[in-house]
DSSP file (Angstrom, degrees, kcal/mol; ACC not computed):
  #  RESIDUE AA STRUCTURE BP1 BP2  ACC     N-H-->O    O-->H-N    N-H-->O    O-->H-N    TCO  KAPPA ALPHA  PHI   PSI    X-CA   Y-CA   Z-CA
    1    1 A X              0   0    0      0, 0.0     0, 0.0     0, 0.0     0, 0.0   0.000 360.0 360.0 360.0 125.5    0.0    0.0    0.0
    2    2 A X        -     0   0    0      1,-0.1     2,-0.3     0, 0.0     3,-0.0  -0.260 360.0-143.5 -62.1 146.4    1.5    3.4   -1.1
    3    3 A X        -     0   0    0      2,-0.0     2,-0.4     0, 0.0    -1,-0.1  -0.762  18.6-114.3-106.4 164.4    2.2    5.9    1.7
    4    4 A X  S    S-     0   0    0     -2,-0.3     0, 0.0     2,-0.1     0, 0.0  -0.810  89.9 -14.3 -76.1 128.0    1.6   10.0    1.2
    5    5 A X  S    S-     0   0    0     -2,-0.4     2,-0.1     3,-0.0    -2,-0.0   0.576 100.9 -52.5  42.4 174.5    5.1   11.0    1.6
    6    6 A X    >   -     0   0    0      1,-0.1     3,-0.9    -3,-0.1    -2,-0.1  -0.476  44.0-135.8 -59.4 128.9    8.6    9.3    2.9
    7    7 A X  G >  S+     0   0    0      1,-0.2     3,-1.8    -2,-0.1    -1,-0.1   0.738 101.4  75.6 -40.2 -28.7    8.3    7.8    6.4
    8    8 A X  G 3  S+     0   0    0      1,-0.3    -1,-0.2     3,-0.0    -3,-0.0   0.902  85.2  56.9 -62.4 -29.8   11.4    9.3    7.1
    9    9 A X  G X  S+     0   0    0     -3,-0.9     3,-0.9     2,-0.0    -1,-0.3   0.240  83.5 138.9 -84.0  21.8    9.7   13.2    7.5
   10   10 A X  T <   +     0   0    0     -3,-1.8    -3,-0.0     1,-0.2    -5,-0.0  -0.588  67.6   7.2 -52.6 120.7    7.5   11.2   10.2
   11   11 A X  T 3> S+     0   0    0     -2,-0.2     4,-1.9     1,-0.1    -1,-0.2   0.725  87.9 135.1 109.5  13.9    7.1   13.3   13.2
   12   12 A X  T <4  +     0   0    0     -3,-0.9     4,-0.4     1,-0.2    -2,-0.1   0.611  61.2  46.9-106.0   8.3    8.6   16.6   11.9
   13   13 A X  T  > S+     0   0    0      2,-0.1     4,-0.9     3,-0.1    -1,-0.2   0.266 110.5  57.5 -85.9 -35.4    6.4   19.7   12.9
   14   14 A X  T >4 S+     0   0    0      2,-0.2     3,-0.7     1,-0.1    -2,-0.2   0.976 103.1  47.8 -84.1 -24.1    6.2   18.4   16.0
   15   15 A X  T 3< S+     0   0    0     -4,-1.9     2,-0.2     1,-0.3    -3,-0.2   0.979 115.9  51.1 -54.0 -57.7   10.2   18.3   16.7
   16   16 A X  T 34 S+     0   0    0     -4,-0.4     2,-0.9     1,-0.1    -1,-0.3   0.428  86.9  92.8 -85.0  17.3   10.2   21.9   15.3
   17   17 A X  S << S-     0   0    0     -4,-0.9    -1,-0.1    -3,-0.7     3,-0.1  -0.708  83.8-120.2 -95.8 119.2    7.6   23.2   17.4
   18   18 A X        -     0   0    0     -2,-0.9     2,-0.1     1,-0.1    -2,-0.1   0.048  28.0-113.8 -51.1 141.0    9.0   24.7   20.3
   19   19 A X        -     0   0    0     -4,-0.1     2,-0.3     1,-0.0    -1,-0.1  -0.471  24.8-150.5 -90.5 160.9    7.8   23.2   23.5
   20   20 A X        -     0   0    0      1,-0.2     3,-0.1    -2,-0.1     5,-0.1  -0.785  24.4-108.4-113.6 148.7    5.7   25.5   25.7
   21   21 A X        -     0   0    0     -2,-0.3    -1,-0.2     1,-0.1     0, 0.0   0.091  26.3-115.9 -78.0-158.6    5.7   24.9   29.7
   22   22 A X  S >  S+     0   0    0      1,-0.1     3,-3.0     2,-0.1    -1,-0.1   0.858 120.2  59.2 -92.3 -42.2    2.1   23.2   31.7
   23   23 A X  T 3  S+     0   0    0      1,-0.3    -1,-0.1    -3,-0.1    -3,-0.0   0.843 102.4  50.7 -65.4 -39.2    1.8   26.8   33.6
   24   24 A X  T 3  S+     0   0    0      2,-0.1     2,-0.5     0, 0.0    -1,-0.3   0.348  99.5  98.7 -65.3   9.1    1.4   29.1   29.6
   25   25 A X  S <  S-     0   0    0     -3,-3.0    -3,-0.0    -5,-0.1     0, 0.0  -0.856  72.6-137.2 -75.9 116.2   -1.2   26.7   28.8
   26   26 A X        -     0   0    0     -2,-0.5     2,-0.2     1,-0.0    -2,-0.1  -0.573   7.9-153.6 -67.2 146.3   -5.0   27.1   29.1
   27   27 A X        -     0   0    0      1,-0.1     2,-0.1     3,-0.0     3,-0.0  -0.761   8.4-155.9 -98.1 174.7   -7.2   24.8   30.3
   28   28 A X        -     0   0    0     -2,-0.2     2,-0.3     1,-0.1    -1,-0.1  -0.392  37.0 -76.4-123.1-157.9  -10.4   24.8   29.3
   29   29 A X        -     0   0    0     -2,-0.1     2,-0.2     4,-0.0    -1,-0.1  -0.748  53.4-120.3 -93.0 156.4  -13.5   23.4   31.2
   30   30 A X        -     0   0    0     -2,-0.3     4,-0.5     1,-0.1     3,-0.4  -0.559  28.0-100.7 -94.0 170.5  -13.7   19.5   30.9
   31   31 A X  S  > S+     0   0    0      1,-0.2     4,-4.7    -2,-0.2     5,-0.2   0.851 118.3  59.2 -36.8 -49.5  -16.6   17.8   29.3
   32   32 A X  H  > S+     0   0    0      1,-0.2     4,-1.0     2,-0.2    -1,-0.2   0.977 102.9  57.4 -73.1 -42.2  -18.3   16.9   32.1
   33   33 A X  H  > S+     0   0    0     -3,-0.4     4,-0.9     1,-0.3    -1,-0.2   0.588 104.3  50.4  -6.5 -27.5  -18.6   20.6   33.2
   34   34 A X  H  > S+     0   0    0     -4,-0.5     4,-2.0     2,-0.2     5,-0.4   0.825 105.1  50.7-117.8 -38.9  -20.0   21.6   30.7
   35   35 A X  H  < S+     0   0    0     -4,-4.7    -2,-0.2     1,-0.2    -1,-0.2   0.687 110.3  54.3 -91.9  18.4  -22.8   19.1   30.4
   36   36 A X  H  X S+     0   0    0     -4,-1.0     4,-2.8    -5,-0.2    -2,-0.2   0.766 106.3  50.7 -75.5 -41.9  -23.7   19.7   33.9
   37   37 A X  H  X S+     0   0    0     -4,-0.9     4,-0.8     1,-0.2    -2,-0.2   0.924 114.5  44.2 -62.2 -47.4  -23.9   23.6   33.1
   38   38 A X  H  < S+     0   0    0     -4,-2.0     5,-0.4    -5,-0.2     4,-0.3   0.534 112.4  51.7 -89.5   1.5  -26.3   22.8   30.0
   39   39 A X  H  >>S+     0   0    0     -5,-0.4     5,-0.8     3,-0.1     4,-0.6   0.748 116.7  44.6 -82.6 -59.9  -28.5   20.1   32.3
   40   40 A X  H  <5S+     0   0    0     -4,-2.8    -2,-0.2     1,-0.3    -3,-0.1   0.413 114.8  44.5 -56.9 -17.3  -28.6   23.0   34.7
   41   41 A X  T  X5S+     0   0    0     -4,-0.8     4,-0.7     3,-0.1    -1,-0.3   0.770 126.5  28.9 -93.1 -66.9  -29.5   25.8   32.0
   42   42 A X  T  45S+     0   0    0     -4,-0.3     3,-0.5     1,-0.2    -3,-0.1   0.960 132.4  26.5 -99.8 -72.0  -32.5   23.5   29.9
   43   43 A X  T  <5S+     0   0    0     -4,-0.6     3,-0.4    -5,-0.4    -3,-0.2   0.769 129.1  26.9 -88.5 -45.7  -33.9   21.2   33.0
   44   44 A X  T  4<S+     0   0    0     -5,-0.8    -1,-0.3     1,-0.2    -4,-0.2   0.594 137.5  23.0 -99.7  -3.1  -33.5   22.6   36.1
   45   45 A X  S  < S+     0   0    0     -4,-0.7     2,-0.4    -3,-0.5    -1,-0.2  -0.467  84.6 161.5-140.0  53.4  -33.5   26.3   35.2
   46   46 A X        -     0   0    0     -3,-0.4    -4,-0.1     1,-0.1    -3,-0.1  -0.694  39.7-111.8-103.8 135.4  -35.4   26.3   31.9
   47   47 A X        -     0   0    0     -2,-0.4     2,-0.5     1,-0.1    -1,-0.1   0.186  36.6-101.8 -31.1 141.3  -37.0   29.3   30.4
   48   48 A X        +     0   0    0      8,-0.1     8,-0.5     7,-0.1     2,-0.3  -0.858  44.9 180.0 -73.8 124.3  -40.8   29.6   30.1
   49   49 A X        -     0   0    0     -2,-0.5     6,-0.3     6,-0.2     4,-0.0  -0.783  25.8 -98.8 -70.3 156.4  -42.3   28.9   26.9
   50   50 A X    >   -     0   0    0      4,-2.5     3,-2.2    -2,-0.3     4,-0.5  -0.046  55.0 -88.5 -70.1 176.3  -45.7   28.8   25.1
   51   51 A X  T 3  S+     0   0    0      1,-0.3    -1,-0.1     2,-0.2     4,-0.1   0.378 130.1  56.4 -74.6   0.8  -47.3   26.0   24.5
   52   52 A X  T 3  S-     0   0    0      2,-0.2    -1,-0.3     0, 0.0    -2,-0.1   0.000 118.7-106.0-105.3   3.3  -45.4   25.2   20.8
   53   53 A X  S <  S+     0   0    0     -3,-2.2     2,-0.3     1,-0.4    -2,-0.2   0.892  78.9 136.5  81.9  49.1  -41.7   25.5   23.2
   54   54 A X        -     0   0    0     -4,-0.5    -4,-2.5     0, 0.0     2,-0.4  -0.924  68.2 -93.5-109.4 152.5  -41.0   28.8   21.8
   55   55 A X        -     0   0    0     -2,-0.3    -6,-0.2    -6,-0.3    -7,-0.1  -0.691  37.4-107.8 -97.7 129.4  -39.9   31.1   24.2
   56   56 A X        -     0   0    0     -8,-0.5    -1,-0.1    -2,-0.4    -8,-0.1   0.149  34.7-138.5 -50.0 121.0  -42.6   33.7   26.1
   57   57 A X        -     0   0    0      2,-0.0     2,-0.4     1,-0.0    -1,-0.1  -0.442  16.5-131.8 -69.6 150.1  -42.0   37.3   24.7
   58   58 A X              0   0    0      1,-0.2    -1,-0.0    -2,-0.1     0, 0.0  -0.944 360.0 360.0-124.9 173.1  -42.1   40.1   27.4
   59   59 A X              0   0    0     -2,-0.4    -1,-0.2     0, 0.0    -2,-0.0   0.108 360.0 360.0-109.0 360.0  -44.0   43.1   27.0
């Protein structure tokens, strides 16, 4: 089976990218975070809507 280029340039953007230390990294929120925040958003704190689940205009 043909390969896309040489195996030998295997691996060669990641030598040249300079490594960065843990503390200049973000971290982000992890997954489960985050589908706790959208349980907590639509079920336990969910907007009112009409009776077709569009959400009530105010006047």
């Amino acid at each position: 089976m043909p390969t896309h280029g040489s195996l030998t340039k295997a691996g060669k953007v990641r030598a040249q990218t300079p490594k960065l230390e843990k503390s200049t990294l973000r971290k982000g929120k992890g997954s489960s975070l985050k589908v706790r925040s959208h349980y907590t958003t639509r079920v336990i704190h969910p907007k009112p809507t009409d009776r077709n689940g569009r959400p009530q205009k105010r006047f």
